[in-house]
C-alpha positions in Angstrom: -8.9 -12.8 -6.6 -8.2 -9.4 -4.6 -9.2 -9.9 -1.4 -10.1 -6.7 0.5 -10.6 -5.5 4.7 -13.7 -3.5 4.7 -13.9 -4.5 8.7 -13.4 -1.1 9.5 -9.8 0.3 9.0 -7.8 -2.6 10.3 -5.5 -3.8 8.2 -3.2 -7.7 9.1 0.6 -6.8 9.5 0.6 -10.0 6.5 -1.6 -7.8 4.7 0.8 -4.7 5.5 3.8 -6.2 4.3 2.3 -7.7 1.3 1.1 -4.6 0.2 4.9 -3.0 0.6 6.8 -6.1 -0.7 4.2 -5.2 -3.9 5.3 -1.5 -3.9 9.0 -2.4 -3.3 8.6 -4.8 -6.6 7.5 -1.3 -8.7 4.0 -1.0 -8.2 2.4 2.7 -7.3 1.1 3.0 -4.3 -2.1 4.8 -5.9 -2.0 1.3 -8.2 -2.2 -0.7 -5.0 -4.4 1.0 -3.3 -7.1 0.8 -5.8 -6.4 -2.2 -5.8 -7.2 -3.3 -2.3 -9.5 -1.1 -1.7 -7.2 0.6 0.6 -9.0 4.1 2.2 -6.8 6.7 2.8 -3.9 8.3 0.5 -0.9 7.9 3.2 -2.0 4.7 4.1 1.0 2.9 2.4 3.1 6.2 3.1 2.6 5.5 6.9 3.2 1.5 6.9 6.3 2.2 5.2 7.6 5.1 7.7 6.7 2.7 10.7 8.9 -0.4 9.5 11.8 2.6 8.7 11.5 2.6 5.2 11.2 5.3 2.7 9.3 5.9 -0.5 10.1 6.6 -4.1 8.4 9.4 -6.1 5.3 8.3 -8.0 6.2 7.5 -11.5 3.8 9.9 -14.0 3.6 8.1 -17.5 2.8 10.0 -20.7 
């Protein structure tokens, strides 16, 4: 079951880092964020700047 944070835009540092151990493992961040529910289209971008990390270029498949 997904659970989602619709309690305004805070989001748990768990939640956080869940979200980037998930996008460190290979899923998209536009993947993810559908998947959460998560608003925004940096949203990810912005939790992975602030812990220092960087991102990968979104994977198009044909």
């Amino acid at each position: 079951m997904t659970r989602t944070y619709k309690e305004g835009r805070f989001y748990p540092d768990s939640f956080k880092d869940q979200v980037i151990r998930e996008y460190q493992s290979g899923y998209s961040m536009n993947y993810l964020r559908h998947k959460y529910e998560i608003k925004g289209s940096d949203t990810i971008r912005k939790w992975l700047h602030a812990k220092g990390l960087r991102t990968f270029p979104e994977r198009t498949i044909l």
